[in-house]
C-alpha positions as CSV (number, residue, x, y, z in Angstrom):
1,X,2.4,21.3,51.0
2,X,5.7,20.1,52.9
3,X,5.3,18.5,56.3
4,X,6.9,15.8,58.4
5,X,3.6,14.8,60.2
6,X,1.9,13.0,57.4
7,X,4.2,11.3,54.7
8,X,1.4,10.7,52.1
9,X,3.5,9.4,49.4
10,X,5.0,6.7,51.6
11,X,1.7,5.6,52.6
12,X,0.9,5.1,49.4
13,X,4.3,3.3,48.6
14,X,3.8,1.5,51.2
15,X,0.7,-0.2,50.4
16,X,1.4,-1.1,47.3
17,X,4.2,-2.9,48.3
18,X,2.6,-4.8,51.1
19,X,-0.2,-5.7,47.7
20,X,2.7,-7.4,45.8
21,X,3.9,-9.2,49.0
22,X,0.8,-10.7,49.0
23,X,0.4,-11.5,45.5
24,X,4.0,-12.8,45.7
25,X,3.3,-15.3,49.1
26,X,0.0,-16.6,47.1
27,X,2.7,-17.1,44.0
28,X,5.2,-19.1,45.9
29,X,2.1,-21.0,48.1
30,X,1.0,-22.3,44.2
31,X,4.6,-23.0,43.0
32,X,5.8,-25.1,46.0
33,X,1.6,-27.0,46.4
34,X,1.0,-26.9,42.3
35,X,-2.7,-25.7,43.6
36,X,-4.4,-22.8,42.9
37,X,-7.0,-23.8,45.8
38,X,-5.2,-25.2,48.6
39,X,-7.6,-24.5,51.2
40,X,-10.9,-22.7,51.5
41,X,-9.4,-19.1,51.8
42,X,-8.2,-19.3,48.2
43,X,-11.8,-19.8,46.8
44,X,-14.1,-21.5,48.8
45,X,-16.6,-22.4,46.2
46,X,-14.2,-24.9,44.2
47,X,-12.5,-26.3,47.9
48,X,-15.9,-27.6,48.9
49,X,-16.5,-29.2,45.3
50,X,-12.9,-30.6,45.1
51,X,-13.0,-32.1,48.8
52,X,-16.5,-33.8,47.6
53,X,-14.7,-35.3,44.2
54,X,-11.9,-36.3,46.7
55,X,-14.1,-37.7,48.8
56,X,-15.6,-39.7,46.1
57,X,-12.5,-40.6,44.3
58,X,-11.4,-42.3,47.9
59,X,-15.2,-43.9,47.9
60,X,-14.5,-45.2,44.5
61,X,-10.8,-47.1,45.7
62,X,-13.0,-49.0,48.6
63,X,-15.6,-49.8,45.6
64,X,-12.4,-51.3,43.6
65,X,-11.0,-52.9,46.7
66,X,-14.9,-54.5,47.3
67,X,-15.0,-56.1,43.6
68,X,-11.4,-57.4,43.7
69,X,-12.6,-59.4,46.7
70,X,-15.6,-60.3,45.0
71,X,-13.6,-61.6,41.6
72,X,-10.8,-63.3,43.8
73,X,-13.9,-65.1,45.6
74,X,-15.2,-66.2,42.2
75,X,-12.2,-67.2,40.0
76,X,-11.5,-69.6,43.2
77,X,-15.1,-71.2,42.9
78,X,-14.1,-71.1,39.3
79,X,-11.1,-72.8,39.1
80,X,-12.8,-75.3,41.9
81,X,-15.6,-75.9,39.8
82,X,-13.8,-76.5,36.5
83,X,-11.1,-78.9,38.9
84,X,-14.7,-81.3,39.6
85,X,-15.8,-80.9,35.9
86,X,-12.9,-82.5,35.5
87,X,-13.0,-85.1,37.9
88,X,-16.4,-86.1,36.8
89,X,-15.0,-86.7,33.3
90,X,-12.3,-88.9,34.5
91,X,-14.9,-90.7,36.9
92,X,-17.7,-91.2,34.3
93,X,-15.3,-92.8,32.1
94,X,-13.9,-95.7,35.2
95,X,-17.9,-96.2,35.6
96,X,-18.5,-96.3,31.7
97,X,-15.1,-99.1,31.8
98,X,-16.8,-100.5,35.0
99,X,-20.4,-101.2,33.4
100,X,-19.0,-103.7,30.9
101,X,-20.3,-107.0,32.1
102,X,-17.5,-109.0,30.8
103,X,-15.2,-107.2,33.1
104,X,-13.9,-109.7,36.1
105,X,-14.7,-108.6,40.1
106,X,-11.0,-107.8,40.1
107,X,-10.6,-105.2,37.6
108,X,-14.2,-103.8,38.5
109,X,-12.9,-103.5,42.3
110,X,-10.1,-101.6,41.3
111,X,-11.8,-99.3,39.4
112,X,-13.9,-98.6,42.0
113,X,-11.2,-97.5,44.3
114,X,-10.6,-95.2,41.6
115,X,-13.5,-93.7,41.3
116,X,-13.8,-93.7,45.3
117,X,-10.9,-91.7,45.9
118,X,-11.7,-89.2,42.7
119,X,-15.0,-89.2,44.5
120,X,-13.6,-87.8,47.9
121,X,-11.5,-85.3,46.1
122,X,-14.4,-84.0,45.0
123,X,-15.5,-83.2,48.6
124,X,-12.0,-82.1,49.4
125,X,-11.8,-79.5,46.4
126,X,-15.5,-78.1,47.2
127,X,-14.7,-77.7,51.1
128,X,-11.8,-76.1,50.6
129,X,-12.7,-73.6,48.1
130,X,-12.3,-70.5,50.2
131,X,-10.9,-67.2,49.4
132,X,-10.5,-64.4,52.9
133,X,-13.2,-67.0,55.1
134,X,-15.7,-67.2,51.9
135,X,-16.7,-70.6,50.1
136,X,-19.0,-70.1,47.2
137,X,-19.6,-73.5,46.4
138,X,-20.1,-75.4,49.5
139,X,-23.5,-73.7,50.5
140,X,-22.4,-71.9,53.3
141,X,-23.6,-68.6,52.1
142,X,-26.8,-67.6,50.0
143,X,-24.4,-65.2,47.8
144,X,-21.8,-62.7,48.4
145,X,-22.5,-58.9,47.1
146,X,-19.6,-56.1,46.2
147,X,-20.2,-52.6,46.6
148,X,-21.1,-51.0,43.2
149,X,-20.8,-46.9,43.6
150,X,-19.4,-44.4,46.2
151,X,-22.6,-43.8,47.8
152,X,-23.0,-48.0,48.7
153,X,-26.3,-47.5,47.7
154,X,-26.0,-50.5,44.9
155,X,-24.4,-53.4,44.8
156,X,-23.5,-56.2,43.0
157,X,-24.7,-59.6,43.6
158,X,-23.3,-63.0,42.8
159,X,-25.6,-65.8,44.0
160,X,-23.9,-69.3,46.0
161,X,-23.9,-72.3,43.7
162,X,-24.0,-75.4,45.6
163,X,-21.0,-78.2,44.2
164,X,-21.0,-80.7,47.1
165,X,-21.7,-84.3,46.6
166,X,-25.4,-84.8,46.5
167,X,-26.2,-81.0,46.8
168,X,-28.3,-80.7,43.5
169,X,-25.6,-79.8,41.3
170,X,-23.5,-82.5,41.3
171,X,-26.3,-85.2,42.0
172,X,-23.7,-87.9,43.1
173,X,-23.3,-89.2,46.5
174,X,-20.9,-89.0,48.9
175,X,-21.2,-92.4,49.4
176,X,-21.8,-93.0,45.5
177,X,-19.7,-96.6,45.3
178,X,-19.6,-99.1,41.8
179,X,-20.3,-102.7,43.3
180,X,-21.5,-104.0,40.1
181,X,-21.8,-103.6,36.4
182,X,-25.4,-102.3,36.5
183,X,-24.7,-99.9,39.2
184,X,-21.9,-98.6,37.3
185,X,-24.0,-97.8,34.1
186,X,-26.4,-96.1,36.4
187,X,-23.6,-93.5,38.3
188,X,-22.5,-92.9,34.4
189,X,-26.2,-91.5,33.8
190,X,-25.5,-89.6,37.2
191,X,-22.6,-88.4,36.5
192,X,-23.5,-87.3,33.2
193,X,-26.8,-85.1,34.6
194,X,-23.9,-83.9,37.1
195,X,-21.7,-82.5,34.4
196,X,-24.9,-81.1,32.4
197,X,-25.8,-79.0,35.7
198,X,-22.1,-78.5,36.9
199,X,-21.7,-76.7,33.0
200,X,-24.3,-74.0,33.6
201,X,-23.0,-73.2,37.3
202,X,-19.9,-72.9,35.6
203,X,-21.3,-70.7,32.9
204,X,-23.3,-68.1,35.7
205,X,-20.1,-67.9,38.1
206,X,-18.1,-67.3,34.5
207,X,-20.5,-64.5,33.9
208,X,-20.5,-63.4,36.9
209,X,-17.0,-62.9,36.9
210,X,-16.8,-60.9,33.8
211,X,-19.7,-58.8,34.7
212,X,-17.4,-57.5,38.2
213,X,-14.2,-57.5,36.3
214,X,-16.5,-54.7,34.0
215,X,-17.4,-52.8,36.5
216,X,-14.2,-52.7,38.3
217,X,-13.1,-50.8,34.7
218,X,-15.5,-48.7,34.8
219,X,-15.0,-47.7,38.6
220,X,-11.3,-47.1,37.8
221,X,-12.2,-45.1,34.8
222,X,-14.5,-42.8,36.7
223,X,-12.2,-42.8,39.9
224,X,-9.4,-41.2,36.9
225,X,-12.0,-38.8,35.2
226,X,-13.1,-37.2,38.7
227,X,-8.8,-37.2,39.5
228,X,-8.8,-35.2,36.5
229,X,-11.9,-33.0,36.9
230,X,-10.3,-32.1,40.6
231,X,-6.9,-30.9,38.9
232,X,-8.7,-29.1,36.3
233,X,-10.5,-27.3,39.6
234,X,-7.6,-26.8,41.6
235,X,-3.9,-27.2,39.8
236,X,-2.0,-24.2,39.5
237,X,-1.1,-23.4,36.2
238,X,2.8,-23.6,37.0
239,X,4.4,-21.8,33.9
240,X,1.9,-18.9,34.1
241,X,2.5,-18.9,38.4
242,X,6.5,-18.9,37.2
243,X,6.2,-15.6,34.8
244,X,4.3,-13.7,37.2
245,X,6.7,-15.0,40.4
246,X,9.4,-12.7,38.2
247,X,7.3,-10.1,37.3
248,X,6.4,-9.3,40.7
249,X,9.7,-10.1,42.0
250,X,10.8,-7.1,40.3
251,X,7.7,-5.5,40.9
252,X,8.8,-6.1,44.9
253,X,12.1,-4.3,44.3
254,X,10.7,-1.3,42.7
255,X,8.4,-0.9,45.6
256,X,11.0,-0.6,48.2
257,X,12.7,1.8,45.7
258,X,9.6,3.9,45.7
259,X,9.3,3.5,49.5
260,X,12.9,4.8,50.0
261,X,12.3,7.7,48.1
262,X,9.2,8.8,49.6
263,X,11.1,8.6,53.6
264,X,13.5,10.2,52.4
265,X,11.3,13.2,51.2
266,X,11.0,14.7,54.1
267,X,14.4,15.2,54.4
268,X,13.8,17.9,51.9
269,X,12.3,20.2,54.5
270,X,15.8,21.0,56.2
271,X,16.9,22.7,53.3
272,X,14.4,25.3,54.0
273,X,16.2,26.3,57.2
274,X,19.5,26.3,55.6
């Protein structure tokens, strides 16, 4: 049946176009993003789990950003600690040289102002110690503690160890002074017991420090396989996305052909009256 009212196949030609528009908008959104879910509208199920993995993989860079703080704090109680190890050395040897009882008041007073000043430098080294307001060595804290997963629900802990003069590790004084030969021999057994008990500090904080820079990996490994697992969720598959932007493209064209030819079908009708 002719009629002008109701232009059935232009409705339908119509539709179908305004079905490959869409297709080709959602096309173009993936090209110019590179995601096949950019919001919730495109599939709501895999936005919610990709905004959680996001969520984590940004919970993960504070982790990292905790334990580098953490590590920095350690290697400078490190590097402090092994600086007195060293000092101790160099001072038990002026007390060994000092304990000789053949040595004249002379030479022994001038080692002594040696081992004096090595002495302070001891307290100098241990004071200043600090990394970002934080001393690990000059019991001011108990222990500092780095966040271990994205929830904060674990941490890890990395316990003070105490390197001032006459605070149990190193068992010299502050005031520790060679005045004579027998006093000398005795600071070398001090000194000694302070280098036996400045090792294993050295030795837990060493551990400690390898045990963070491990986990730190392992953070940044996981924080890279959840980067991955979210593009596997949500990238656009961009040479697949390019074939069908062309099919469609001509797909678009042919649609305003067929739309053309159905207005124009009612033209038809005048030749009825001709």
């Amino acid at each position: 049946m002719a009629t002008i009212n109701t232009n059935s196949g232009a409705m339908v030609a119509l539709q179908q176009l305004n079905m490959t528009n869409r297709d080709l908008e959602q096309v173009q959104s993936r090209i110019t993003t590179g995601l096949a879910v950019s919001s919730a509208k495109d599939d709501g199920g895999k936005f919610a789990i990709a905004q959680k993995m996001r969520a984590d993989v940004q919970a993960y860079e504070v982790v990292g950003g905790s334990l580098d703080l953490a590590a920095s704090t350690v290697d400078v109680a490190l590097a402090a600690g092994e600086a007195v190890s060293d000092i101790l050395i160099e001072m038990k040897s002026k007390a060994l040289a000092a304990s000789d009882t053949s040595l004249d008041s002379a030479s022994r007073s001038a080692l002594n102002e040696d081992f004096k000043a090595l002495r302070d430098q001891i307290g100098k080294i241990v004071s200043n110690a600090s990394f970002n307001g934080t001393n690990l060595i000059n019991n001011t804290v108990t222990s500092i503690s780095a966040l271990a997963n994205a929830s904060g629900s674990s941490t890890i802990s990395i316990a003070d160890e105490n390197l001032s003069l006459g605070g149990g590790v190193v068992t010299l004084t502050a005031t520790a002074s060679m005045d004579s030969a027998g006093t000398a021999a005795t600071l070398a057994g001090t000194i000694s017991t302070s280098l036996n008990n400045l090792n294993s500090s050295l030795a837990r904080l060493g551990t400690a420090s390898k045990s963070v820079g491990i986990h730190k990996d392992f953070v940044g490994k996981l924080a890279d396989s959840l980067t991955q697992g979210i593009g596997n969720l949500v990238d656009a598959d961009l040479a697949k996305e390019s074939a069908r932007l062309q099919s469609l493209q001509v797909k678009q064209q042919l649609g305003v052909q067929a739309l053309s030819i159905a207005n124009s079908a009612p033209s038809t009708i005048l030749g009825y009256f001709r």
